[in-house]
C-alpha positions in Angstrom: -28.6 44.3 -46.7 -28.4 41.2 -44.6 -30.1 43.4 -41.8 -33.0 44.0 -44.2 -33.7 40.4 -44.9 -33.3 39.0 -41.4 -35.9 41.8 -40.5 -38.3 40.6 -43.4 -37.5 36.6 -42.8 -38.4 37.6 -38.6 -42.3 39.4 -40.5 -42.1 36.4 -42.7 -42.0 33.8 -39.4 -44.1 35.9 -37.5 -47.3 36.3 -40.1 -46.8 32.3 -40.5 -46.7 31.7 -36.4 -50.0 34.1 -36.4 -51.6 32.3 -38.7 -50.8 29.1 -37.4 -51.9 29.9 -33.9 -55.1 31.1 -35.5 -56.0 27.7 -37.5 -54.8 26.1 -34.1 -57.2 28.5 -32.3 -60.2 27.8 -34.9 -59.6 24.6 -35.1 -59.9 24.0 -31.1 -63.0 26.4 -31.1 -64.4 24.0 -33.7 -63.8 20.7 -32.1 -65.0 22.0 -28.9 -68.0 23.1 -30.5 -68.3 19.9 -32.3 -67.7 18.1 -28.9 -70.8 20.0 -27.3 -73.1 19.0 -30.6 -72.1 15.6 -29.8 -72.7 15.9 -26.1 -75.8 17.3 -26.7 -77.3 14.4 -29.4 -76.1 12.0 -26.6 -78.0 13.3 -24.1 -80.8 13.9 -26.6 -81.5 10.9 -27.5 -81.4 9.3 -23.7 -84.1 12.3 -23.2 -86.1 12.2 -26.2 -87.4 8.6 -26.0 -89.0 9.8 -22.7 -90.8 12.3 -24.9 -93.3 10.5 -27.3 -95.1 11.5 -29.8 -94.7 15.3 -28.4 -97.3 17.9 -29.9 -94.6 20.0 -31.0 -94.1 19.8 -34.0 -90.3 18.4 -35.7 -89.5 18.8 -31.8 -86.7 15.8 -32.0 -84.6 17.9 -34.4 -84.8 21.0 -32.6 -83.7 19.2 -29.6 -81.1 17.4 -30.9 -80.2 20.4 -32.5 -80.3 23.3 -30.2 -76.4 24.1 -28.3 -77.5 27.0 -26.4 -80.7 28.8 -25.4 -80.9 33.0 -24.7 -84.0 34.1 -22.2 -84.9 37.5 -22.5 -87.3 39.2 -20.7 -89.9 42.1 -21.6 -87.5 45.2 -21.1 -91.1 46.6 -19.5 -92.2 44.0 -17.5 -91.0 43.3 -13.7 -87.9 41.4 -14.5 -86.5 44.8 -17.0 -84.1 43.6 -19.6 -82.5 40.6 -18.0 -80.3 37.9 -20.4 -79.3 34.8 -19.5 -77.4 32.2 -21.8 -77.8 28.7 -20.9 -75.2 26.5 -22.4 -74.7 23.8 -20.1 -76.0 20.3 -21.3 -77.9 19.0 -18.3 -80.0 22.9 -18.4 -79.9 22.3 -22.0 -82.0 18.8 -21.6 -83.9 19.9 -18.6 -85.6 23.3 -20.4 -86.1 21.0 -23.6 -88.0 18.5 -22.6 -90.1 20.5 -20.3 -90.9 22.2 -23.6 -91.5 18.6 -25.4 -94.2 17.6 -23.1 -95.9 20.8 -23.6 -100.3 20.1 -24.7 -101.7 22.2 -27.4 -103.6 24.4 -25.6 -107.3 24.7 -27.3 -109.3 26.9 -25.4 -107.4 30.2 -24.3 -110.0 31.7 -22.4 -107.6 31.5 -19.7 -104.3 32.4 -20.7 -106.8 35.4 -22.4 -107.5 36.6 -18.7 -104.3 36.6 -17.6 -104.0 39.2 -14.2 -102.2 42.7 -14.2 -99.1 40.5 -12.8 -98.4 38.3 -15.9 -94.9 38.8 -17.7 -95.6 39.1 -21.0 -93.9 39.8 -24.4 -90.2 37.4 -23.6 -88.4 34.9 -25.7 -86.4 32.1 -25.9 -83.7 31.8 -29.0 -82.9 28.3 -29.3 -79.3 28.6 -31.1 -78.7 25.0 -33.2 -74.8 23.9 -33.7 -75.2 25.4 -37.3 -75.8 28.6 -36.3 -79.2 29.1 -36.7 -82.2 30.2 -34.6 -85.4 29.8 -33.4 -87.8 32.0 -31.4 -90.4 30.6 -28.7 -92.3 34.0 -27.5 -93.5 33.6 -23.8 -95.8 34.3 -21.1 -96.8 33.8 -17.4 -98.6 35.2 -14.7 -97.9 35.4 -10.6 -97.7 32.1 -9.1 -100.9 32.8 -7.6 -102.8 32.1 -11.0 -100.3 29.9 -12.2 -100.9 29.9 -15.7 -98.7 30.4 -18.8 -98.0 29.5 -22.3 -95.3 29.0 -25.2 -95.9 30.7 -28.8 -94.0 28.2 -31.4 -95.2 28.9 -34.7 -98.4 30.4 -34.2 -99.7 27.8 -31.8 -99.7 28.6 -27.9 -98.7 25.3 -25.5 -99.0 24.7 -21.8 -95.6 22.8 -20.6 -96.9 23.4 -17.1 -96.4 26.1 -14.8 -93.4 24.3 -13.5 -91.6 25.7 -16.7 -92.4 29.1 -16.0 -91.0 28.9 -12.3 -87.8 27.4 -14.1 -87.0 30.1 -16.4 -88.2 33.0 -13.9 -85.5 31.6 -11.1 -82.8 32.6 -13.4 -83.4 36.6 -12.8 -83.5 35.1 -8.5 -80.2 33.3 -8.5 -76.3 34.3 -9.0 -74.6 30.5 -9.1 -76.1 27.3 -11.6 -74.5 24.4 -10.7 -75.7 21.2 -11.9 -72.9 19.4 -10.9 -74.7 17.3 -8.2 -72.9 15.1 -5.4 -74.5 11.4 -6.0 -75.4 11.1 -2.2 -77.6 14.2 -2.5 -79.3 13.7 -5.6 -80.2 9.5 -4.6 -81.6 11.4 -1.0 -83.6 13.9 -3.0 -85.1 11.5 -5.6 -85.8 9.2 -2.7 -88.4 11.4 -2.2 -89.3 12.5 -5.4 -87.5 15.5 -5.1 -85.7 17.0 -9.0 -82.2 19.0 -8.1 -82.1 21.5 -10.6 -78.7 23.0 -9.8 -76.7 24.2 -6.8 -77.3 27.8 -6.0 -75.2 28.3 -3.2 -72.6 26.9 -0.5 -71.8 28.6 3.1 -70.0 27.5 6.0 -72.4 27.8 9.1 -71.6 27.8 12.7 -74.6 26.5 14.8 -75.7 27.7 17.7 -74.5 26.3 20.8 -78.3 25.7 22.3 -81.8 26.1 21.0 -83.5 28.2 23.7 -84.2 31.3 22.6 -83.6 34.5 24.5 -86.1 37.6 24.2 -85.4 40.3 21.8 -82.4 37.2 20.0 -82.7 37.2 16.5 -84.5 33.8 15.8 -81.8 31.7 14.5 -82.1 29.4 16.7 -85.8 28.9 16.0 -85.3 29.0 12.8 -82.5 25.9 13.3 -85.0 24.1 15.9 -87.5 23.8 13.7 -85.9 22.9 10.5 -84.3 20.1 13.2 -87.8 18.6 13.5 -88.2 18.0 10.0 -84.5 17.0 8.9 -85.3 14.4 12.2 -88.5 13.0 10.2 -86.1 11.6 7.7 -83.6 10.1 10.0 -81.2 13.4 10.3 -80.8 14.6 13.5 -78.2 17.5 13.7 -78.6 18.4 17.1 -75.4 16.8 18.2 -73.4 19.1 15.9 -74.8 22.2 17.6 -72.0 24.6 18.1 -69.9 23.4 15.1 -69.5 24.5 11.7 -70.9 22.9 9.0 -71.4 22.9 5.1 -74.7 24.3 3.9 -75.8 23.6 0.1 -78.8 25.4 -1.3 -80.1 23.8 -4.5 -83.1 24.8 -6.2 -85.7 22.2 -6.8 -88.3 21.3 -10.2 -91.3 20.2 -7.8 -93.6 23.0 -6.1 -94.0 22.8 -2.6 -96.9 20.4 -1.3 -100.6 21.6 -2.4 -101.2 22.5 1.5 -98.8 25.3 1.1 -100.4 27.1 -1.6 -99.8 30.1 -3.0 -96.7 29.3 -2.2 -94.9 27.2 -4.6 -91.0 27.8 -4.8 -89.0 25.1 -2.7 -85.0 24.7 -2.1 -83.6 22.1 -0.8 -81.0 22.9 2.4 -78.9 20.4 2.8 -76.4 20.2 5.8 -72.8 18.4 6.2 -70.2 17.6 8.4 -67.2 16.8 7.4 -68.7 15.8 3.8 -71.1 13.7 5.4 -74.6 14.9 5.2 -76.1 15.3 8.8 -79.0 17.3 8.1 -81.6 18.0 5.2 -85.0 19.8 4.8 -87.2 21.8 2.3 -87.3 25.7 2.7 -89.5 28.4 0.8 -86.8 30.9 0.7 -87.8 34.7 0.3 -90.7 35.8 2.4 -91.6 32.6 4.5 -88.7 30.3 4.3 -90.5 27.2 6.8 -91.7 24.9 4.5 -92.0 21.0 5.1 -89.9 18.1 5.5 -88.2 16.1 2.2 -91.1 13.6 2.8 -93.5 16.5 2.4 -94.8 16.7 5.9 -95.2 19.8 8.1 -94.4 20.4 11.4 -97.5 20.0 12.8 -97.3 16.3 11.1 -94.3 15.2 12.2 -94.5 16.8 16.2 -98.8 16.9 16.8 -98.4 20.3 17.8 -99.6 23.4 16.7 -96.9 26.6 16.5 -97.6 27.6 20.6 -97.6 24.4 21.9 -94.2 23.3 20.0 -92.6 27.1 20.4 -92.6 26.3 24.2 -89.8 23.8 24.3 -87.4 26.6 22.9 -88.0 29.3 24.9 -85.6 30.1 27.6 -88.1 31.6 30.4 -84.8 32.1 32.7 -84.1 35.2 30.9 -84.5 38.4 32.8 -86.4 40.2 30.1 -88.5 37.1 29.3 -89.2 37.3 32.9 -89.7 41.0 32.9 -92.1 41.0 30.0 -94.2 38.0 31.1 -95.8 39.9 34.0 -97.0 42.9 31.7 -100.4 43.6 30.4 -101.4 43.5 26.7 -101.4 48.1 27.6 -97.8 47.8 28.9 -96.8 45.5 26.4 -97.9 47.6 23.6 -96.8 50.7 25.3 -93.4 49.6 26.2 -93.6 48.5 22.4 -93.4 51.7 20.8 -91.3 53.2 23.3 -88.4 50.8 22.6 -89.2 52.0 18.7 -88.9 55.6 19.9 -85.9 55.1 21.4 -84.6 52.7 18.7 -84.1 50.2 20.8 -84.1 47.0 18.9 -83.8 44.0 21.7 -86.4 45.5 23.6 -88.8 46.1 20.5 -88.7 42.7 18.8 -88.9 41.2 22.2 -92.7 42.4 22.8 -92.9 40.1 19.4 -94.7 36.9 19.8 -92.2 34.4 18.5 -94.1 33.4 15.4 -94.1 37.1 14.5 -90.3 37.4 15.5 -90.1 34.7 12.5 -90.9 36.8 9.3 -87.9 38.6 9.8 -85.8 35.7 8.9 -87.0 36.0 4.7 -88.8 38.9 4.5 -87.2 40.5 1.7 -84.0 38.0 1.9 -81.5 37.7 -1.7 -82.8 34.2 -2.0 -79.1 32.9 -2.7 -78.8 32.9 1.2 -79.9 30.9 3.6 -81.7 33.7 5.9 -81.4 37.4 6.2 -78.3 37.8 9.1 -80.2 40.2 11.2 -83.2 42.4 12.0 -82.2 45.1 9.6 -81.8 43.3 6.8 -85.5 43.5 6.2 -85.5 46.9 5.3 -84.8 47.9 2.1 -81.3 50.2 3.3 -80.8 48.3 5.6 -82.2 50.4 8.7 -86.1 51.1 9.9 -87.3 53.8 8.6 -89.0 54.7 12.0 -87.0 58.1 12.7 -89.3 58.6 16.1 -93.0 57.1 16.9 -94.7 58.6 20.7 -97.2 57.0 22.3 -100.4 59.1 22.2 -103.5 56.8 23.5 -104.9 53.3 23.5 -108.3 51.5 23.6 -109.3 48.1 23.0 -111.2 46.8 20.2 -113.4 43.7 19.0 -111.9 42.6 16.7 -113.3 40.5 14.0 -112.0 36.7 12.7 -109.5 37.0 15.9 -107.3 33.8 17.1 -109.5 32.3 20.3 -107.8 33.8 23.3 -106.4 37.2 21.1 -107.5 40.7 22.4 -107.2 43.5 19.7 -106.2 47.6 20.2 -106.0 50.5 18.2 -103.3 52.7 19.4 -102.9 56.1 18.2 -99.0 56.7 17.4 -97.2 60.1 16.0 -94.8 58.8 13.3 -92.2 60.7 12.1 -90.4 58.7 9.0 -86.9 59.2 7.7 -89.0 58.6 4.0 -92.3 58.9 3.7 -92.7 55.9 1.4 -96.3 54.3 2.4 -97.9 56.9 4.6 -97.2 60.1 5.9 -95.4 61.5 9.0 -98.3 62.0 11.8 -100.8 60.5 13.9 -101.7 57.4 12.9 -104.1 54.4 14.2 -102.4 51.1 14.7 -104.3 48.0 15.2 -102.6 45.2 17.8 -103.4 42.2 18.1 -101.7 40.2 21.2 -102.0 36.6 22.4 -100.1 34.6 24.9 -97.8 32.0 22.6 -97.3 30.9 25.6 -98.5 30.9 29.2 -95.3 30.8 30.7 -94.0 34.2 28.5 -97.5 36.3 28.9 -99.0 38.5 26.4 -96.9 39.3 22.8 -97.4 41.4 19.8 -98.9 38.7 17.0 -99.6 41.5 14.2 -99.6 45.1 14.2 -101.7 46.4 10.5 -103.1 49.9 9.7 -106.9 48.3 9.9 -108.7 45.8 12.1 
């Protein structure tokens, strides 16, 4: 009998201990959702006396209102069925009030034209601290056109295109951190620069010198001239060459400079050493990562020199193969070419490469949380060129048309053979080759090679 009750008084203590940890637990999930509301109306109202009289309408109360905000994209369109849930306060404020300076857009014959590109048909739930929600349907087309709208209650709204580039980074990038160090963010807004968040960190080891060998993967370049425009702002980091330091990519509001268009997205690198920061720049990421300096000038505004002239101060013309190459013909340079691709033999290939050429391979295709891709190969899709074998059949030259001065074009007729015959067929094929001497000193290199003149 006493075992019986001692059993019942241990369910007895145990249901009470349950249900006590469970009012514990929804009491702590209510004051921590009562402390984001709060957080959230704070930075509200700092925020929404920049926005006045905002053509949304009753836009202070959903701002004030909304806790968290769910993206979803078109399950059809290019970005597939990608989520994200924003909850953090600074994203919170930042996606809001790009949204509360949004115009009433009156005519739509342009959003009406949108190109075969445009990402249609996505939302935004806008989740207040009560548990309710609100829908703002979406749209935008390729950067190129740069043109987008909001639906919010049967009206459409431009909040700029800036907006657009905003939400679409969150199918690029892995990490959001808006946590930003106060040095960074006072350098940034120096120059009129918006950190968004911090997408990444890495520990880097420079290179030891900055002339580059033919056939080297163009790190160095690509650290040479990021030097020039990290100097324009007082950052020199050559005297840290062959140490490690910290490098922060953070992902920035403002399009790149109106020069650079189409291109539009910019990150800013910065560098450190030993938590001071030693170097800083703006880069394009994917595809063509040079950009400008934080300032907004390029490289030919901060050094007077066009790409060959500047290129020449980091070549090493010592090296045996620069040496080798630099006494060949545009024939033998585009013959020697394709024989190294036969023979897969990479240092020999990419150094018949003019240097500017050399340079694509340093984004093309790159997971923009990085910094660059690591090596040649990381262009390719799996990771390895799909050239299985390509023999030299003939070669004559060619006039080209719209040619750099100096230039002399070829078409070459090459037997292909591909691992996967993804763009064009295994066979003979015409290649058109454009070389031009980047620089006296290194002879004739490979500028483009296309499948038309």
């Amino acid at each position: 009998m006493l075992k019986k009750v001692f059993t019942v008084w241990i369910i007895i203590s145990m249901v009470f201990t349950l249900t006590g940890c469970s009012q514990e637990k929804s009491s702590q999930e209510t004051n921590i959702k009562n402390e984001k509301i709060s957080i959230v109306n704070q930075t509200a109202q700092k925020k929404i006396n920049e926005i006045e009289n905002s053509a949304v309408p009753n836009f202070d109360e959903i701002y004030k209102n909304t806790v968290e905000i769910d993206v979803n994209f078109d399950a059809e369109g290019m970005f597939g069925t990608y989520k994200a849930k924003i909850e953090d306060n600074k994203m919170l404020s930042d996606i809001l009030t790009m949204i509360g300076k949004s115009q009433l857009i009156k005519d739509e014959s342009k959003i009406n034209k949108m190109s075969g590109m445009a990402t249609k048909n996505n939302s935004l739930i806008l989740v207040a601290g009560n548990g309710s929600k609100k829908e703002i349907k979406f749209a935008f087309d390729d950067p190129a056109f740069a043109v987008g709208y909001l639906e919010i209650d049967d009206h459409k709204y431009d909040p700029g295109f800036s907006f657009f580039r905003y939400i679409k980074d969150f199918t690029e990038y892995r990490q959001f951190d808006p946590n930003i160090n106060n040095q960074v963010e006072e350098l940034f807004e120096k120059y009129n620069w918006t950190i968004d968040y911090r997408v990444n960190t890495m520990n880097v080891t420079l290179p030891s010198n900055l002339k580059h060998d033919a056939g080297e993967y163009p790190v160095k370049i690509y650290w040479a001239y990021n030097n020039e425009l990290s100097k324009n702002i007082g950052l020199d980091y050559s005297e840290y060459l062959g140490k490690e330091v910290e490098v922060d990519i953070y992902r920035l509001r403002e399009p790149l400079p109106e020069y650079m268009n189409p291109r539009m997205n910019s990150r800013g690198i910065v560098l450190k050493y030993n938590n001071k920061i030693v170097g800083a720049y703006i880069d394009a990421g994917r595809h063509d990562c040079f950009a400008c300096s934080l300032d907004r000038k390029s490289l030919n505004d901060i050094t007077n020199k066009e790409w060959d002239h500047w290129i020449s101060d980091y070549i090493n013309y010592n090296n045996e193969l620069e040496i080798e190459l630099s006494k060949m013909k545009p024939e033998d340079i585009i013959k020697q070419y394709y024989k190294a691709m036969n023979s897969h033999d990479q240092k020999m290939q990419f150094a018949c490469l003019t240097r500017q050429n050399l340079c694509n391979y340093l984004a093309t295709n790159m997971d923009n949380n990085l910094l660059m891709n690591a090596g040649y190969n990381n262009v390719y899709t799996d990771e390895e060129q799909n050239v299985k074998s390509a023999k030299f059949i003939s070669l004559r030259e060619v006039s080209g048309l719209g040619n750099p001065k100096g230039a002399v074009e070829y078409a070459a007729t090459i037997d292909f053979k591909f691992k996967k015959e993804i763009t064009s067929n295994s066979g003979k094929q015409t290649r058109f080759i454009i070389l031009k001497k980047e620089s006296d000193k290194s002879g004739w290199r490979i500028d483009s090679e296309g499948t038309g003149p």
